[in-house]
C-alpha positions in Angstrom: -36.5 -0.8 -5.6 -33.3 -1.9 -3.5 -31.1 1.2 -2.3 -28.0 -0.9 -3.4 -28.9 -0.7 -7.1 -28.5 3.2 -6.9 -25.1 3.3 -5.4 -23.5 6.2 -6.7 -19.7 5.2 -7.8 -17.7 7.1 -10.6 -19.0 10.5 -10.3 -16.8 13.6 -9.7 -17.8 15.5 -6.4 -19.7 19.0 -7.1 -17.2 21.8 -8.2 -18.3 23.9 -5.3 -16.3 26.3 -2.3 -12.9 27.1 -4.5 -10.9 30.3 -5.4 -12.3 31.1 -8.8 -9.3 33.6 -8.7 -6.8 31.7 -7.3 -7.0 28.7 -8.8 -6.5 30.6 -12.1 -2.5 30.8 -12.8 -3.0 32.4 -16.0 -5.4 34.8 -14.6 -3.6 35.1 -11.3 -0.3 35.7 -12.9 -1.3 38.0 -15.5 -2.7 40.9 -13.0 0.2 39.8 -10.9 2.8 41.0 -14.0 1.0 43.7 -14.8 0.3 45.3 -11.4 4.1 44.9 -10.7 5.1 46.7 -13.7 2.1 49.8 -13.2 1.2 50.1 -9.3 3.3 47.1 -7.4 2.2 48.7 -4.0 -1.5 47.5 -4.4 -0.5 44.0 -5.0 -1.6 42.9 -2.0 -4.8 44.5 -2.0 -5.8 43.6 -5.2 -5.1 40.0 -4.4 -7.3 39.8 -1.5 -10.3 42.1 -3.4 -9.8 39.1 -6.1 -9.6 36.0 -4.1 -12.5 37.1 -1.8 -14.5 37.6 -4.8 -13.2 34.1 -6.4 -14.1 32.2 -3.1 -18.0 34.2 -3.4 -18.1 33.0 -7.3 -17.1 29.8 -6.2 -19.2 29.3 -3.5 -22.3 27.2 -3.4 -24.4 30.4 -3.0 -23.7 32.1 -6.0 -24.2 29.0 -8.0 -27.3 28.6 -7.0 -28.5 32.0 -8.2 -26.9 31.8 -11.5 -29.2 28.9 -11.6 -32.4 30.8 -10.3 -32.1 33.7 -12.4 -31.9 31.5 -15.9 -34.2 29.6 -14.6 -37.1 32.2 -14.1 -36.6 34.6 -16.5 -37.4 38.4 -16.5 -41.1 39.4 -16.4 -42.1 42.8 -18.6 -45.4 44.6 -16.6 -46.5 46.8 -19.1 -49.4 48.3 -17.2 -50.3 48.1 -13.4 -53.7 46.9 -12.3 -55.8 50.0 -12.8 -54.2 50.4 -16.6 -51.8 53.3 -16.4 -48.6 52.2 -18.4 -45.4 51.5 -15.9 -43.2 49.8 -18.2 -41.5 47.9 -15.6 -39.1 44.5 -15.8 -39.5 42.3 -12.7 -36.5 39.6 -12.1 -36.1 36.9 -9.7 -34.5 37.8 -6.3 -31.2 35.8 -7.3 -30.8 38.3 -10.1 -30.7 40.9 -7.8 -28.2 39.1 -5.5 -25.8 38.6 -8.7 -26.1 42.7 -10.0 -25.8 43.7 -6.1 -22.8 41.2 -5.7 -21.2 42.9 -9.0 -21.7 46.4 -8.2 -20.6 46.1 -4.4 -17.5 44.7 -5.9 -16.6 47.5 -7.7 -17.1 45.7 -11.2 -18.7 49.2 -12.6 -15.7 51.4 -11.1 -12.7 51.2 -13.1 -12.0 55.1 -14.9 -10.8 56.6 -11.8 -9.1 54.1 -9.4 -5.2 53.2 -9.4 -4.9 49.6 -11.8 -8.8 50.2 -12.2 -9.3 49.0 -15.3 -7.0 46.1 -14.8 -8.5 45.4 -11.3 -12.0 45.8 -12.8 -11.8 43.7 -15.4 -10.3 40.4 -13.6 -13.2 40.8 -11.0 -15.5 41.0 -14.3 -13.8 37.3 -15.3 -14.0 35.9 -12.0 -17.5 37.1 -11.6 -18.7 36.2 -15.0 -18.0 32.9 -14.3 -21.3 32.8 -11.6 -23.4 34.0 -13.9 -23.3 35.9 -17.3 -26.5 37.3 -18.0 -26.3 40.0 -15.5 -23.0 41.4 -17.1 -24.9 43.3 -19.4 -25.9 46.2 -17.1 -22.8 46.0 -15.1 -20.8 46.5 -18.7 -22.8 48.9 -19.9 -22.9 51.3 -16.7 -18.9 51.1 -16.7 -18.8 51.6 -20.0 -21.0 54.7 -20.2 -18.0 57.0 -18.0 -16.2 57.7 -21.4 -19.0 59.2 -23.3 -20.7 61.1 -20.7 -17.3 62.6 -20.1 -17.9 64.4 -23.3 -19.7 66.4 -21.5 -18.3 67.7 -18.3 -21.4 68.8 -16.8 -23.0 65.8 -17.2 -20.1 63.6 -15.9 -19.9 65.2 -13.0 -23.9 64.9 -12.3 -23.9 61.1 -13.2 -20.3 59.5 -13.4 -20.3 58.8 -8.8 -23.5 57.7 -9.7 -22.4 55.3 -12.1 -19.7 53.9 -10.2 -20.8 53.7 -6.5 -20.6 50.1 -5.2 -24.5 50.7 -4.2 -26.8 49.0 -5.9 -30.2 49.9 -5.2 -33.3 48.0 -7.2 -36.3 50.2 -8.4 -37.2 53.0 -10.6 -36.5 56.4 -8.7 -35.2 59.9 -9.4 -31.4 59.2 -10.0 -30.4 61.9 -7.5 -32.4 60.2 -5.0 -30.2 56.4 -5.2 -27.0 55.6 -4.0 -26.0 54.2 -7.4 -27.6 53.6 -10.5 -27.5 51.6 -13.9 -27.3 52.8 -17.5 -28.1 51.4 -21.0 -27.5 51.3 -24.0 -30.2 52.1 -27.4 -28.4 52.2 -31.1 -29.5 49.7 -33.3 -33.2 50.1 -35.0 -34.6 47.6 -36.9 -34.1 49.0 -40.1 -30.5 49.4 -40.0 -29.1 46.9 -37.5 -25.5 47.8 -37.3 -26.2 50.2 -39.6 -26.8 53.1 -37.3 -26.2 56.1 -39.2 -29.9 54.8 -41.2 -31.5 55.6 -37.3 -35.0 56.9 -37.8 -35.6 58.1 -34.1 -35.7 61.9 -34.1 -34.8 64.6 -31.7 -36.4 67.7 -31.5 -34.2 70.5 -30.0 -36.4 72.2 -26.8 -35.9 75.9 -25.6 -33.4 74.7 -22.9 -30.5 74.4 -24.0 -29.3 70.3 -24.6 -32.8 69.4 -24.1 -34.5 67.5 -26.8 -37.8 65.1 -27.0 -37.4 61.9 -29.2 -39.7 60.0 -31.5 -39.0 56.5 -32.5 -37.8 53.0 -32.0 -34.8 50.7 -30.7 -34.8 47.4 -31.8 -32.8 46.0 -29.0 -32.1 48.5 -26.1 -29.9 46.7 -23.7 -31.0 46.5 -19.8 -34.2 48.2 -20.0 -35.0 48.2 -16.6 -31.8 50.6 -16.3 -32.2 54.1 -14.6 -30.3 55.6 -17.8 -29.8 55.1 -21.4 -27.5 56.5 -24.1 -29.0 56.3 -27.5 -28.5 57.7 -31.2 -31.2 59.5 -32.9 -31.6 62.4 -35.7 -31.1 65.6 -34.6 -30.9 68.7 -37.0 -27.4 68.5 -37.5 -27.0 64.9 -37.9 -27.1 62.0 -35.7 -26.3 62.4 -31.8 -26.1 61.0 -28.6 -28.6 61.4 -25.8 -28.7 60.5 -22.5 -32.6 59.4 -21.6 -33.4 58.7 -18.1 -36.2 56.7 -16.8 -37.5 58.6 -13.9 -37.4 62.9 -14.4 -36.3 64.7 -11.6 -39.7 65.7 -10.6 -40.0 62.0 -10.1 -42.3 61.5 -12.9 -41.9 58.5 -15.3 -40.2 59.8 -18.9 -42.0 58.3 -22.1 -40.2 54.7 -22.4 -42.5 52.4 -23.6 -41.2 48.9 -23.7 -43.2 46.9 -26.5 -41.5 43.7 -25.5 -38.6 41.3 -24.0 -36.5 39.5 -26.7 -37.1 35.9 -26.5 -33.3 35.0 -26.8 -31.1 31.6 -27.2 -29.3 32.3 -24.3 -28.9 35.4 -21.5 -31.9 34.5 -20.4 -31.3 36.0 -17.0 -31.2 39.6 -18.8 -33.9 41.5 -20.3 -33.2 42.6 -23.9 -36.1 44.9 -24.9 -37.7 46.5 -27.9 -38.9 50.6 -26.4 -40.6 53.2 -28.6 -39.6 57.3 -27.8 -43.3 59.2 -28.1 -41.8 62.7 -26.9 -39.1 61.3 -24.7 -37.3 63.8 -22.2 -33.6 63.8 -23.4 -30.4 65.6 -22.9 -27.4 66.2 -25.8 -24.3 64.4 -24.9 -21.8 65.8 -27.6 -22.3 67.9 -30.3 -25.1 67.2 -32.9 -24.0 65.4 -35.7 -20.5 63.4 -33.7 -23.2 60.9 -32.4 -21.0 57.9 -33.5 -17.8 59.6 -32.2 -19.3 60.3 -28.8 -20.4 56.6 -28.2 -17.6 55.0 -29.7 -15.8 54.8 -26.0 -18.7 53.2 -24.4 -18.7 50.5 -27.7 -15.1 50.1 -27.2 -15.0 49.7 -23.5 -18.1 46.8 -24.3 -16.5 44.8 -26.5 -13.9 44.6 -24.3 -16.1 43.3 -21.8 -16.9 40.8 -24.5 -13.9 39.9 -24.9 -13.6 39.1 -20.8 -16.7 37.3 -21.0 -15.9 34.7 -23.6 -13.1 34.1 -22.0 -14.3 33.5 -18.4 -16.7 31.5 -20.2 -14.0 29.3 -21.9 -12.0 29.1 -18.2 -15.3 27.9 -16.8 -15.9 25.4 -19.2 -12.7 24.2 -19.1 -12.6 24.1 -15.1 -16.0 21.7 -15.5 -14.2 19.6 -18.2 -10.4 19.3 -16.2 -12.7 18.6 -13.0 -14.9 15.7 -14.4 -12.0 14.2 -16.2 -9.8 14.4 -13.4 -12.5 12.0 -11.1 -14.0 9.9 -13.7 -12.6 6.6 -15.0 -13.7 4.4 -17.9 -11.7 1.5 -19.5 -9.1 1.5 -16.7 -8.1 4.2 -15.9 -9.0 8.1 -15.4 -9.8 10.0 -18.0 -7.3 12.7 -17.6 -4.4 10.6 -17.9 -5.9 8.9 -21.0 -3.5 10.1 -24.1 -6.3 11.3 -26.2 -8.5 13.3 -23.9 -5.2 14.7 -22.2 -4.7 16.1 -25.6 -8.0 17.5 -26.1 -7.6 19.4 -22.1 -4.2 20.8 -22.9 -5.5 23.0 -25.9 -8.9 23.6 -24.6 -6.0 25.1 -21.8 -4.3 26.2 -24.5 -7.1 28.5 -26.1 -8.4 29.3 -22.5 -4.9 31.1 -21.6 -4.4 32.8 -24.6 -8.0 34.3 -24.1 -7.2 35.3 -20.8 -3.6 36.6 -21.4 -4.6 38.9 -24.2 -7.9 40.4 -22.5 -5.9 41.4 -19.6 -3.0 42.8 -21.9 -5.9 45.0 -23.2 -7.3 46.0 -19.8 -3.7 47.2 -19.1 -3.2 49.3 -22.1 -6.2 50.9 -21.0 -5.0 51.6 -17.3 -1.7 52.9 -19.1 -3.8 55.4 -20.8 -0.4 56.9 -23.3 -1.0 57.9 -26.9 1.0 54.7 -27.9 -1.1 52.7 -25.8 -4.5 54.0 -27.5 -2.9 53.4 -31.0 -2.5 49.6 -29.7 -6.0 49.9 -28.6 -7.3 51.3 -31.6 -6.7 47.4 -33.5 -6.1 45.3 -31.0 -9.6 45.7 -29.2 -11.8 45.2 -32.5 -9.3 42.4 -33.4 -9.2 40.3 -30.0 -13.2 41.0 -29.9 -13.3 38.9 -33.1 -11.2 36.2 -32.3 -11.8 35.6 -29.2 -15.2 35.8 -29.2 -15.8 33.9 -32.4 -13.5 30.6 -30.4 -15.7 30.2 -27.1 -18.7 28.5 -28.6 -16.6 25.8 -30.3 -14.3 25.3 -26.9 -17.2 25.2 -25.0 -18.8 22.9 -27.2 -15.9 20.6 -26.7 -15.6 20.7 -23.5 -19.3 20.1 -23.0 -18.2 16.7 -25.0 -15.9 15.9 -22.1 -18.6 15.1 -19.9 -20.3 12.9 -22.4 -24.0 12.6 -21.8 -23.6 14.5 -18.4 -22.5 17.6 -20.3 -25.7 17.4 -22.2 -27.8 17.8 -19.0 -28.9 21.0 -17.5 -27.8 20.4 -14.1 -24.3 20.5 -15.2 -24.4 23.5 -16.1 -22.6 23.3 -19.7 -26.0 23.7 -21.7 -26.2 27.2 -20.0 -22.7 28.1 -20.9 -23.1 26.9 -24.5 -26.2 28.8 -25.1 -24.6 32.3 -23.6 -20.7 31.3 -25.8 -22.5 32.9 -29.4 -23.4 36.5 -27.3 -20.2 38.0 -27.6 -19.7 37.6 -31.2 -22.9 39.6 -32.3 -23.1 41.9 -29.3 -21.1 45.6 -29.7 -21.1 44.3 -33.8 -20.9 41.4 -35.2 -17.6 39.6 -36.8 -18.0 41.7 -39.6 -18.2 44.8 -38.0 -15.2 44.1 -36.6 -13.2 42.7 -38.8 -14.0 46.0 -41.2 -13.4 48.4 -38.1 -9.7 46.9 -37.9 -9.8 47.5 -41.6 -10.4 50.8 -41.0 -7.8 51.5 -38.4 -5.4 49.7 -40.5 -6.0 52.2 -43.9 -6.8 55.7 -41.6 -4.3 55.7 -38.6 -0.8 54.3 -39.5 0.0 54.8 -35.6 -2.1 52.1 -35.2 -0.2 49.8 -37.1 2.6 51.0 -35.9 1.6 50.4 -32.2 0.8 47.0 -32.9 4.0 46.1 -34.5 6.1 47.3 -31.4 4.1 45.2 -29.3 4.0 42.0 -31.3 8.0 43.2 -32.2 9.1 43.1 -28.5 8.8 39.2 -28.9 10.5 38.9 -32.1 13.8 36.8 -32.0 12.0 34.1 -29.7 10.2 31.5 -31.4 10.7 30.9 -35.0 7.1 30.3 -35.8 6.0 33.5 -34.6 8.7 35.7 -37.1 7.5 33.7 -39.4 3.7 34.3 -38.7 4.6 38.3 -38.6 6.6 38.4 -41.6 3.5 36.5 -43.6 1.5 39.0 -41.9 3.0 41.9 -42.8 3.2 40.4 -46.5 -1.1 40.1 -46.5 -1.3 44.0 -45.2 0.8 44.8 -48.0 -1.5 43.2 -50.3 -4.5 45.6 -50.8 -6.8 43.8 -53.5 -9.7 41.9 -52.3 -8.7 43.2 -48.7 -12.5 43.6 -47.8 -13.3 40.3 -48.8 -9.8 38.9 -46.8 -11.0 41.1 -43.6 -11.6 37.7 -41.7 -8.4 36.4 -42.7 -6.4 39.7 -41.9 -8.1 40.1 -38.3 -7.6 36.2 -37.6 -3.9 35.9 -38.3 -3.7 39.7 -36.5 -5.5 38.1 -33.4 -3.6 35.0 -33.6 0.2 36.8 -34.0 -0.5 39.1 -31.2 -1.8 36.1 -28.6 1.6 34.1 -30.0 3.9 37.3 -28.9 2.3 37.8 -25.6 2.5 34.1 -24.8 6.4 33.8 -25.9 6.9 36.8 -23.8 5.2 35.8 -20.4 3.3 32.2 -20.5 5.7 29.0 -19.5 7.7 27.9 -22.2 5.3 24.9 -22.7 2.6 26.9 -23.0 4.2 29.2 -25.7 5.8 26.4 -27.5 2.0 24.2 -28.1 0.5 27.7 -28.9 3.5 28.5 -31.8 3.2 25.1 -32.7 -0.6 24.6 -33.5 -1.7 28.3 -33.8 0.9 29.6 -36.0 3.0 27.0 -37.6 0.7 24.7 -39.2 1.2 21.7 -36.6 -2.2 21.4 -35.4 -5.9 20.2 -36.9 -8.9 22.0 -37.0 -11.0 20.3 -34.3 -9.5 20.7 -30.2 -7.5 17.8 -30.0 -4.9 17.8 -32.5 -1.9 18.6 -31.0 1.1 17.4 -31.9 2.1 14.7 -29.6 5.4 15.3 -28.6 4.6 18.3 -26.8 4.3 18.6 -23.2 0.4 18.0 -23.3 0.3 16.9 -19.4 2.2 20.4 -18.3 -0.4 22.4 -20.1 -3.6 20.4 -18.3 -1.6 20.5 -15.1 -1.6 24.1 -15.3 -5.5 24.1 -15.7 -6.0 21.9 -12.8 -7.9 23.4 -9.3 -8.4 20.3 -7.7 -5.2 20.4 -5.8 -6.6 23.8 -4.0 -9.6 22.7 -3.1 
């Protein structure tokens, strides 16, 4: 066949060797505001730390193992070759490369450096973007710090461990590695979400805070981990246990994993179903404040799953601005088309209110004040719903940007779109959340309280968003049927608090298409729809990259 009838023409080049950081104004400018308000002396070290990372996620390098490790998923070894049990996950190298990447970066070290939290969590965006499956042990070790703290002496025997920037592969003694990862066991299958109907007893040993556990985990999170917390029945109620892997004799502890989840999407991470048969375990908390001991480490994940949606939204609409931007059809390129301008700016639109309210949260967390933790206590379990419950349907859309090339694997949009449902059932599903806020809203009034000084300190600005607040406040007022209205409650709470933070810090243009479509009616249901007369092309040239490339 002739060469000439293959001439490539109309094609965008490959997204490849950019800033990930950078290039990311909302990102960029939101740890930029809040550094300069918290710690404005590490400015400049937090912006080299992030754009060195954003030009490694960027690079060609790391997309190519985001690609290897989804495309040669985890192995489970149950036995070795002369049948003794081992209970071992094997990855692909590139998965290796990704965690190592991570951890070296610091993206399991936020509870005890200046800004850490804040720091940590735009590396976790950036890094995301690479790759999502391997966030899951990364999350999960950072987010273990707060529980174990329960426990001084265990903290101070495993939180360096837990954040080092070492990552070292393999099943060892913990004491003997530079740096290890932890896990997570709750759920059983019997009870789901459901945790206080855990089965898995714990049988108190002589020692004291030493148990041995018999039972089950549905889904236990990173199995190949060196640690795991989990819940199970001990005499006084349920607890939380800390179960390592390897015992410090260097014998392996009783962890048998029955399988790997075959899962839509994550298919870089092992998910795993493990049966306790006498498993070596030690108390973390008192017996019976199981749920209250773990609750940090579920807070601190679903923030992470907040992050992660929205670096998947920013990636997918980096792919969609980027194609757009160097394809043309009837004339003329498709960015500057009226229609699929409008679609761009409120993919944008979505993408920066994602972005802007996850890093809010990160620095509430860094803040650390009682008022701050009352903010926490709704906004977290609120922006987890929201935001995690909008990424499949914007990245959906902005799969449809690339037409028929979206649809292909190469371009990497089918991966995203089978990852965007994760966050919404990880750390509890949209129910679970929208009840926890529930919760919050009918036990602590400082919660409430702390939300409406922070959605108040915008009040005044934009019509639309009094308005919104005002009908707010009327459906909290309204207690019958609130169970049934949770999804309701949590969406407009989600909603008013993205519209104050964007009146108070995104460009006008920005905060004016958001009040407009988000709060005052003026917008459709599908990405799109917004009204015309805003400035559409200042919202997609704030989303643009290709002028730093």
């Amino acid at each position: 066949m002739a060469a000439t009838t293959h001439t490539v023409t109309n094609q965008p080049p490959p997204l490849v060797g950019y800033d990930v950081y950078g290039t990311d104004r909302a990102l960029r400018e939101g740890v930029e505001r809040h550094l300069s308000a918290s710690a404005p002396e590490l400015l400049g070290e937090v912006r080299e730390e992030l754009s060195e990372l954003g030009r490694a996620t960027g690079s060609a390098q790391a997309q190519r193992w985001g690609a290897l490790a989804n495309e040669n998923p985890p192995k489970l070894r149950t036995h070795d070759r002369y049948g003794n049990r081992i209970d071992e996950v094997e990855f692909h190298p590139a998965w290796h490369r990704l965690l190592g990447h991570a951890v070296g970066a610091g993206l399991t070290d936020a509870w005890g450096r200046p800004a850490g939290h804040l720091r940590r969590a735009a590396g976790f965006f950036v890094w995301s973007q690479a790759e999502a499956g391997h966030g899951c042990p990364v999350s999960m070790t950072h987010a273990a710090v707060p529980a174990l703290r329960t426990d001084p002496e265990l903290a101070a025997e495993w939180e360096p461990r837990l954040t080092s920037h070492v990552y070292e592969e393999g099943l060892r003694p913990a004491a003997q590695k530079g740096g290890v990862l932890f896990g997570m066991g709750m759920t059983e299958k019997q009870g789901g979400s459901d945790v206080r109907a855990n089965t898995t007893a714990a049988k108190p040993l002589d020692a004291a805070g030493e148990y041995l556990l018999t039972g089950h985990k549905w889904f236990c999170s990173a199995p190949m981990s060196d640690g795991f917390l989990v819940l199970a029945q001990a005499p006084g109620g349920l607890t939380c246990f800390l179960v390592p892997r390897v015992l410090e004799d260097g014998s392996r502890n009783v962890f048998a994993i029955q399988r790997l989840k075959d899962k839509l999407g994550n298919r870089s991470n092992a998910s795993g179903e493990v049966e306790f048969d006498g498993t070596w375990a030690r108390r973390v908390g008192e017996e019976g404040r199981g749920v209250r001991t773990i609750i940090g480490m579920v807070a601190a994940t679903r923030l992470d799953c907040v992050l992660g949606s929205a670096a998947q939204m920013r990636q997918a609409l980096t792919q969609a601005v980027h194609h757009t931007e160097h394809r043309s059809a009837f004339g003329a390129r498709l960015i500057e088309q009226p229609l699929m301008r409008n679609v761009l700016a409120d993919l944008a639109l979505e993408s920066e209110a994602a972005t802007t309210l996850a890093l809010r949260l990160a620095a509430a967390y860094d803040a650390g004040t009682e008022q701050e933790r009352a903010f926490l206590r709704i906004a977290v379990p609120a922006a987890k719903y929201w935001v995690t419950k909008r990424c499949t349907p914007m990245v959906a859309e902005a799969l449809e940007c690339l037409g028929g090339n979206g649809y292909v694997e190469e371009s990497g949009l089918p991966r995203l779109l089978r990852e965007s449902p994760l966050n919404s059932i990880w750390e509890g599903s949209g129910n679970v959340q929208a009840l926890d806020v529930l919760r919050a809203l009918q036990r602590e009034p400082q919660a409430l309280n702390a939300f409406l000084q922070e959605v108040g300190q915008a009040r005044g600005a934009d019509h639309r968003l009094d308005s919104a607040i005002k009908g707010l406040l009327t459906e909290l007022a309204d207690l019958e049927g609130i169970e049934a209205r949770a999804r309701r409650v949590v969406e407009r709470i989600a909603l008013v608090l993205q519209g104050s933070l964007l009146v108070r810090w995104a460009p006008p243009e920005v905060a004016d298409a958001f009040c407009a479509s988000r709060l005052g009616g003026d917008g459709g249901a599908a990405f799109g729809t917004l009204p015309h007369s805003l400035g559409l092309g200042a919202l997609v040239e704030r989303a643009r990259i290709a002028d730093t490339l």
